[in-house]
C-alpha positions in Angstrom: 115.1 58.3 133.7 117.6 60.6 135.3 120.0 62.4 133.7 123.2 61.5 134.7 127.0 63.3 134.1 130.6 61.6 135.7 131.8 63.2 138.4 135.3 62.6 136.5 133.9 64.7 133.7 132.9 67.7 136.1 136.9 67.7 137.5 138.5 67.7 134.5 137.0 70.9 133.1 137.1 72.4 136.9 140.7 71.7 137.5 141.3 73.4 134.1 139.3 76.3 135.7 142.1 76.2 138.8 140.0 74.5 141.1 142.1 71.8 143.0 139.3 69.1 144.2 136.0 68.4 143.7 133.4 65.9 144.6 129.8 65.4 144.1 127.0 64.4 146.8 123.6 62.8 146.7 120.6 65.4 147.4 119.8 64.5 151.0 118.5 67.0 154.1 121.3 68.4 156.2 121.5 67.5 159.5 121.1 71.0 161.2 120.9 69.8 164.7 124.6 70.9 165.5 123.9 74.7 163.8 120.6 74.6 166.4 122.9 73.6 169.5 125.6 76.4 168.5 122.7 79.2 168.0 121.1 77.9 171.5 124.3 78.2 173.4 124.6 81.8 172.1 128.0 80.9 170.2 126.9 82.9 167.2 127.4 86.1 169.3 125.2 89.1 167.4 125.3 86.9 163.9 121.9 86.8 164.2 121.6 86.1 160.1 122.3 82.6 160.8 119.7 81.7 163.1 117.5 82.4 159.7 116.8 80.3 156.9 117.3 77.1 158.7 114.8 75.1 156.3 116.6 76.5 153.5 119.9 75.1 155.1 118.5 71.8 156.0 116.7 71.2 152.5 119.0 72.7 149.6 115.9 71.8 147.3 114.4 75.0 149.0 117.0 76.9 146.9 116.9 74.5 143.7 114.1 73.0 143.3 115.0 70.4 140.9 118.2 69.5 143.2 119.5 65.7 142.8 123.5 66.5 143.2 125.7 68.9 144.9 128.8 69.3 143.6 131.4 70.2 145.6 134.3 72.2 144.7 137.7 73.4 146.9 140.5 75.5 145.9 143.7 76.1 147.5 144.7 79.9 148.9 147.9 78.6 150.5 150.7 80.6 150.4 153.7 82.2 152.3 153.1 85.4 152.9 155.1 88.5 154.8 152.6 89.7 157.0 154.3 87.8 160.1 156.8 90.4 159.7 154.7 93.3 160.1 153.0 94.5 163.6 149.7 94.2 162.5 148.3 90.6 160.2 145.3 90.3 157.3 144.1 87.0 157.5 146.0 85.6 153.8 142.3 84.7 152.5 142.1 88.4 152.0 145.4 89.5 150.9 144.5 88.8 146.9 141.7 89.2 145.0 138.2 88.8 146.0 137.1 84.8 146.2 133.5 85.3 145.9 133.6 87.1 142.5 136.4 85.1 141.1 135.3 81.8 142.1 131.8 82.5 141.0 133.4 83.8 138.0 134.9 79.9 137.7 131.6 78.2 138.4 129.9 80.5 135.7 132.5 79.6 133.2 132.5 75.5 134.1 128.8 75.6 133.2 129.3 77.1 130.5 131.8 74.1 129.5 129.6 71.3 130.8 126.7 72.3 128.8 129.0 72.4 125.7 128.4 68.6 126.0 125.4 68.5 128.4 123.1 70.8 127.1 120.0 70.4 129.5 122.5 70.7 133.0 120.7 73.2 135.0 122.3 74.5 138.2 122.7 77.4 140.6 126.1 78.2 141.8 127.2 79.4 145.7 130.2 81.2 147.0 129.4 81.8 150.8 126.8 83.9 150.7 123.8 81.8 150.8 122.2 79.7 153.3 124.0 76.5 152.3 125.8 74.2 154.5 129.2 74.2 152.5 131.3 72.8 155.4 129.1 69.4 155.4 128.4 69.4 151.9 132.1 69.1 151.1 132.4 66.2 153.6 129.8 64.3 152.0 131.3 65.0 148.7 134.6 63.1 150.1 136.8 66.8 149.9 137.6 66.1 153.8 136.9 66.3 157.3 135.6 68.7 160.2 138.8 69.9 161.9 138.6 70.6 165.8 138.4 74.2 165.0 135.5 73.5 162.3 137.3 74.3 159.5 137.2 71.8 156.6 140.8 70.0 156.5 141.8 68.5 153.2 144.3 65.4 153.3 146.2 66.7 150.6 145.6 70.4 150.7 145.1 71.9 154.6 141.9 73.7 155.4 143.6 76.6 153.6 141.3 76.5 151.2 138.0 77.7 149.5 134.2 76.0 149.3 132.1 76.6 146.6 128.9 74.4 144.8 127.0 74.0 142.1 123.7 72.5 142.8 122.4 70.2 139.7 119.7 68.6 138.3 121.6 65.6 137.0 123.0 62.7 139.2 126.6 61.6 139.3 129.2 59.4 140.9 128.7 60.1 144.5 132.0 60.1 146.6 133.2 58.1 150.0 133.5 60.4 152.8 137.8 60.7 153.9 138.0 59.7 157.5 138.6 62.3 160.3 142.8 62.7 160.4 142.8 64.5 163.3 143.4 62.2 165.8 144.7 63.2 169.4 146.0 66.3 168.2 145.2 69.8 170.0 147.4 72.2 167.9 144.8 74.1 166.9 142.7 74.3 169.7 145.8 75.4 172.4 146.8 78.4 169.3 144.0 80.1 170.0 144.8 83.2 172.6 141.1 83.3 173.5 140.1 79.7 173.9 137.5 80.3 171.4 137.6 76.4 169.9 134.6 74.4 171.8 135.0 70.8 172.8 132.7 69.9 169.9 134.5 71.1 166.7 132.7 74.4 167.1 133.8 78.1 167.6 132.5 80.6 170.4 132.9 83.9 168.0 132.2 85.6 171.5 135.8 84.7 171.7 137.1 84.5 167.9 139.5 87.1 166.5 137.8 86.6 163.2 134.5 87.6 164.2 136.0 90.5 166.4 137.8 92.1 163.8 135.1 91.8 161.1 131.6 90.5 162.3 131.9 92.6 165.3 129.9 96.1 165.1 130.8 97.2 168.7 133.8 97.8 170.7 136.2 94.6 170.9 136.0 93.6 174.3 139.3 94.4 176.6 139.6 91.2 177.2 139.9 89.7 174.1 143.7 89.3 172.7 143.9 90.5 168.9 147.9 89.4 168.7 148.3 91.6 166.1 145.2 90.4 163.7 143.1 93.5 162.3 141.5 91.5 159.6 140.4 88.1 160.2 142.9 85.6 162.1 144.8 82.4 160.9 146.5 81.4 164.1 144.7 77.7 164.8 144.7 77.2 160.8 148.6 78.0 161.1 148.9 75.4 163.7 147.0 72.5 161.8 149.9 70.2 160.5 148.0 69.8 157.3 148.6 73.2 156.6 151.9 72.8 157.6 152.4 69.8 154.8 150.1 71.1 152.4 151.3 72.1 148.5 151.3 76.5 148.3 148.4 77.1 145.8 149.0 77.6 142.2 146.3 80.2 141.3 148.0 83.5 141.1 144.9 85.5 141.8 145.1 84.6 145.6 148.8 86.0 146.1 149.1 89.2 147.6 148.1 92.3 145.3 149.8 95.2 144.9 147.3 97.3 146.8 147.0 94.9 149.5 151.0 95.3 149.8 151.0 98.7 149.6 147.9 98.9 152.6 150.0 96.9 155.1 153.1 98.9 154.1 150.8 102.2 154.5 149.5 100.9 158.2 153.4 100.3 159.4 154.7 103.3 158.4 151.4 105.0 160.2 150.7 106.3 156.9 147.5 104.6 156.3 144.4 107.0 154.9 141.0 106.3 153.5 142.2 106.1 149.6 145.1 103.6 150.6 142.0 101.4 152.3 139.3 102.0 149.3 142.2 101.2 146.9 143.1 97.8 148.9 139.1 97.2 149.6 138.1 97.4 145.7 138.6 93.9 145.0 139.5 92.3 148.5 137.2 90.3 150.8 138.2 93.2 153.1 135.5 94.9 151.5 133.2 93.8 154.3 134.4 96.4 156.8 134.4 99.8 156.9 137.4 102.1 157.3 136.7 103.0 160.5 135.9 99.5 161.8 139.6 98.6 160.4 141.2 101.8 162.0 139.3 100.8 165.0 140.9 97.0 164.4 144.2 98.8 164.2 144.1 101.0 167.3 143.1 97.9 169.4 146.1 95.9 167.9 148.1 98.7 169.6 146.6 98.3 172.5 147.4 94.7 172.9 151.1 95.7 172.4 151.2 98.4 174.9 
């Protein structure tokens, strides 16, 4: 007989933790046909990392063996932030503290509180940096819906939000997937400056501010408009109405830091140096680029404004 854990249970002690939602989903293959397409069609640009491990994202039992449940969990980084009135923008994902190490920091401690009362729960925990298919994971765990610009939008909370799982060995109460919400609305996909958002709820990154400013090793095309962005971009999330409707996130950790103020303060008073960044970078999700990618990000922001 399986061993079995209510899903109401697993969000009780994760809200206490700070997450905002969570959902669990049956142990089924991915469907990994749409990631093929995209990676066919070149839309991946040089993120050649995500042609790999395509087994291991269609069958999550490749990771845990002993896989019945995925639960899904989403927490809320919205906020209003300054950085509009700046000449250069962060993307606000990055402007507090690191996600992946506090929200695997949350995972760690929610096992530690299920197996207070469920003693044989075994699990792996992900924050984005394995080969899992978070995006539909959280759909099938009911958390929302594939925006047109392939975000996950939340009814309640936007798409301004963060993934994360814990892959189990126990079943649970599996959710009903929320209908799409999107309707006939384009916000999102006329926001972008580059056209980067596809007709099939996909992104060209050949085209995406994000993935110039931060997946990009090379120069940034000329032709590509940064308006501003040198870390990341937020400009078709900042058009989705549900972001517009959606509740400003109560976990503290995700508001701007003092060293992430003082880095955007630093880069418009053209005072920025490499101690200001490392400073900033210490416990960011900046910490993916180098200084001089971001200098680089900065100079080509200027260039747009010229």
């Amino acid at each position: 007989m399986k061993r079995y854990i209510p899903i109401s249970f697993v969000r009780q002690k994760a809200k206490l933790l700070g997450f905002d939602d969570c959902g669990a989903a049956k142990v089924e293959p991915c469907d990994v046909l749409p990631l093929k397409e995209w990676l066919s069609e070149g839309l991946n640009a040089d993120m050649d990392y995500m042609s790999k491990y395509i087994d291991k994202r269609e069958n999550i039992t490749s990771l845990f063996q002993n896989a019945e449940t995925v639960f899904s969990f989403l927490i809320s980084y919205n906020q209003v932030t300054q950085t509009s009135s700046y000449p250069f923008r962060i993307a606000s994902y990055a402007l507090g503290e690191d996600y992946h190490k506090l929200l695997k920091a949350k995972l760690f401690r929610l096992l530690e509180l299920i197996r207070e009362q469920y003693p044989e729960f075994e699990a792996r925990v992900f924050v984005d940096t394995a080969p899992v298919l978070e995006k539909q994971w959280a759909v099938r765990a009911g958390l929302g819906w594939i925006g047109k610009n392939s975000t996950l939008v939340s009814k309640r909370f936007g798409s301004k939000v963060f993934l994360a799982e814990v892959v189990s060995n126990y079943v649970s109460d599996y959710s009903l997937q929320e209908s799409d919400h999107c309707g006939n609305c384009k916000r999102c996909v006329a926001s972008c400056p580059n056209g980067a958002i596809t007709n099939h709820r996909t992104i060209d990154c050949n085209k995406c501010i994000s993935y110039q400013t931060i997946e990009n090793k090379n120069d940034i095309p000329s032709h590509i408009k940064l308006n501003g962005w040198i870390y990341g971009c937020e400009e078709c999330i900042d058009a989705c109405i549900w972001n517009i409707k959606a509740p400003q996130c109560r976990n503290k950790e995700f508001e701007t830091s003092e060293p992430m103020a003082q880095l955007i303060e630093n880069i418009s008073s053209d005072s920025l140096n490499k101690a200001h960044f490392n400073k900033a970078r210490k416990h960011s999700a900046i910490e993916r680029i180098r200084f001089d990618k971001f200098l680089s990000n900065i100079d080509r922001a200027k260039c747009d404004k010229d």
